[in-house]
LUMTIDO-558348 format. One line per 3 residues: number of its first residue (from 1); for each residue x negated, y negated, z of C-alpha. Coordinates in steps of 0.05 Angstrom, whole numbers, always signed. Last residue first. Layout:
BEGIN
NUM) X,Y,Z | ...
//
This chain:
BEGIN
177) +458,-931,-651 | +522,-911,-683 | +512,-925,-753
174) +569,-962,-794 | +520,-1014,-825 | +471,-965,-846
171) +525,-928,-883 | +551,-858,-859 | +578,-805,-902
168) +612,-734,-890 | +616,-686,-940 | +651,-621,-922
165) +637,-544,-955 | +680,-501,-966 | +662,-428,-976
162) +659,-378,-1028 | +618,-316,-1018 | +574,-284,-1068
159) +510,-299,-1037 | +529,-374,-1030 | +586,-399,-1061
156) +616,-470,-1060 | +687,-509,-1055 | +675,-581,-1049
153) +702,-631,-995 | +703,-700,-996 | +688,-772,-951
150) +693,-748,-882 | +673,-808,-844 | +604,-813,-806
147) +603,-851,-737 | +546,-808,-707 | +599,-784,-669
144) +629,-761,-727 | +562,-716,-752 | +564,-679,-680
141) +642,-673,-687 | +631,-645,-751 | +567,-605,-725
138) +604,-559,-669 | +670,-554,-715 | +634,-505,-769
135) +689,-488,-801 | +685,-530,-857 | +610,-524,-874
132) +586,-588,-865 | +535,-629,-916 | +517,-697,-872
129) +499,-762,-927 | +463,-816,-909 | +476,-890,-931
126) +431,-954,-947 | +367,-922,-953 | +294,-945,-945
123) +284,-973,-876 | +348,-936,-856 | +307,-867,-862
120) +275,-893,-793 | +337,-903,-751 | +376,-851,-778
117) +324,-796,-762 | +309,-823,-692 | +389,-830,-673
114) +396,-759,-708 | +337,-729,-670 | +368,-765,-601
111) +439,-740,-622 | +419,-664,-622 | +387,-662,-560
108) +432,-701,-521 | +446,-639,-468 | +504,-601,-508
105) +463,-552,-536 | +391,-562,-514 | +388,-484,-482
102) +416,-464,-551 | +356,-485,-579 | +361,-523,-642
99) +388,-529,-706 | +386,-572,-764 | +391,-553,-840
96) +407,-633,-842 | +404,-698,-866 | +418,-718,-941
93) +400,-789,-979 | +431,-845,-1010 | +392,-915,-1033
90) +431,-914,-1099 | +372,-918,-1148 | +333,-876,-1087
87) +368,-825,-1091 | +336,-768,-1043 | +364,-704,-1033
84) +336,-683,-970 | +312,-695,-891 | +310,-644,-859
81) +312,-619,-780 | +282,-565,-734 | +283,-541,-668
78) +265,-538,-593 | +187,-530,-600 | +151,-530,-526
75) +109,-597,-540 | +111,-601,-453 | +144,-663,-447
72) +159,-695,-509 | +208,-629,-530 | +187,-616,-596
69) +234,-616,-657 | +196,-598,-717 | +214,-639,-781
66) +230,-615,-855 | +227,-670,-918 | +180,-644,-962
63) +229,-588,-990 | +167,-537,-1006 | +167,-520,-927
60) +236,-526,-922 | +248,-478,-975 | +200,-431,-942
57) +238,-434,-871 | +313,-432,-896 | +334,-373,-940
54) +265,-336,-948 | +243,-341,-882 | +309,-339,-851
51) +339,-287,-887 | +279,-239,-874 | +280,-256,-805
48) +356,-244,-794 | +381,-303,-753 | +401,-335,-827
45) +454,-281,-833 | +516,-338,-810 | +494,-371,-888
42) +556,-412,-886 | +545,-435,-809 | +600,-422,-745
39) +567,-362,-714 | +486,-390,-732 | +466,-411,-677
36) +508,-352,-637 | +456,-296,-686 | +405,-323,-638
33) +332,-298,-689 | +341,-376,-699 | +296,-393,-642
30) +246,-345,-642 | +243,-367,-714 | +224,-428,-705
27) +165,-412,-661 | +149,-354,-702 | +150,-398,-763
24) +111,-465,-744 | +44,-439,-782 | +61,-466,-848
21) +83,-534,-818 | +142,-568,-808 | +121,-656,-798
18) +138,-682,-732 | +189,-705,-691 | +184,-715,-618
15) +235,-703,-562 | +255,-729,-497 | +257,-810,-505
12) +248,-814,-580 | +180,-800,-620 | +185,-800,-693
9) +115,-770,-734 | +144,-776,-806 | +156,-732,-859
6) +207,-767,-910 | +169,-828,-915 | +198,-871,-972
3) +137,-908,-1016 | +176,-972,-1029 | +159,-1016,-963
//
């Protein structure tokens, strides 16, 4: 098993995972056009098409690591998730750029594509790594359920704005299944 698969088909109890593609943008951004997804987030414009598509959906298309969330019962799309930063000399790798529905907030949604994600990037990798803006409370105690622990933060910029942004970590061997 050598050849990591960042763009897998991952089916959990309610929701599938699948591979972003080209013509997965109005769905998606029907979704993020709710300014309240994005209330707590660094880049709080991203609900503005332009901002979006520039900002989030084309680099996940190029990232080769973005997943579609799916409900499994009716394929109605829910949300979207990434898998980035691969090292594979240490075995480390990035989740996130997720969001979902705010219908699904709060219902499980969020955990089952993290349990799924987890659980098959922990075939190749021995930790993952969660990048939190610091005021975003909603995903820290998302990420800390999981079981990650805050391990640093690091002050960054983005469009001319400073911000600070948490790095929480969480070995195979800690996760939360």
């Amino acid at each position: 098993m050598n050849d990591i698969e960042l763009q897998p088909v991952l089916l959990g109890d309610t929701i599938k995972l699948r591979p972003l593609k080209d013509g997965d943008f109005e769905a998606l951004y029907s979704i993020a056009s709710d300014p309240k997804i994005w209330e707590l987030h660094p880049d709080n414009e991203r609900y503005k098409r332009e901002i979006f598509k520039q900002r989030y959906f084309k680099s996940a298309l190029v990232s080769g690591g973005a997943l579609v969330v799916e409900q499994k019962s009716d394929g109605e799309i829910i949300g979207c998730s990434r898998y980035y930063e691969w090292r594979p000399g240490s075995k480390e790798i990035s989740i996130g750029y997720t969001f979902i529905k705010r219908s699904h907030w709060g219902l499980g949604a969020n955990r089952e594509i993290k349990q799924l994600m987890l659980n098959h990037i922990f075939l190749w990798a021995n930790l993952a790594w969660f990048h939190v803006g610091e005021i975003n409370m909603r995903s820290r105690r998302a990420v800390e359920k999981l079981g990650a622990k805050l391990s640093h933060a690091k002050q960054r910029e983005l469009e001319g704005a400073p911000y600070t942004q948490l790095y929480y970590k969480l070995a195979d061997k800690d996760f939360l299944d």
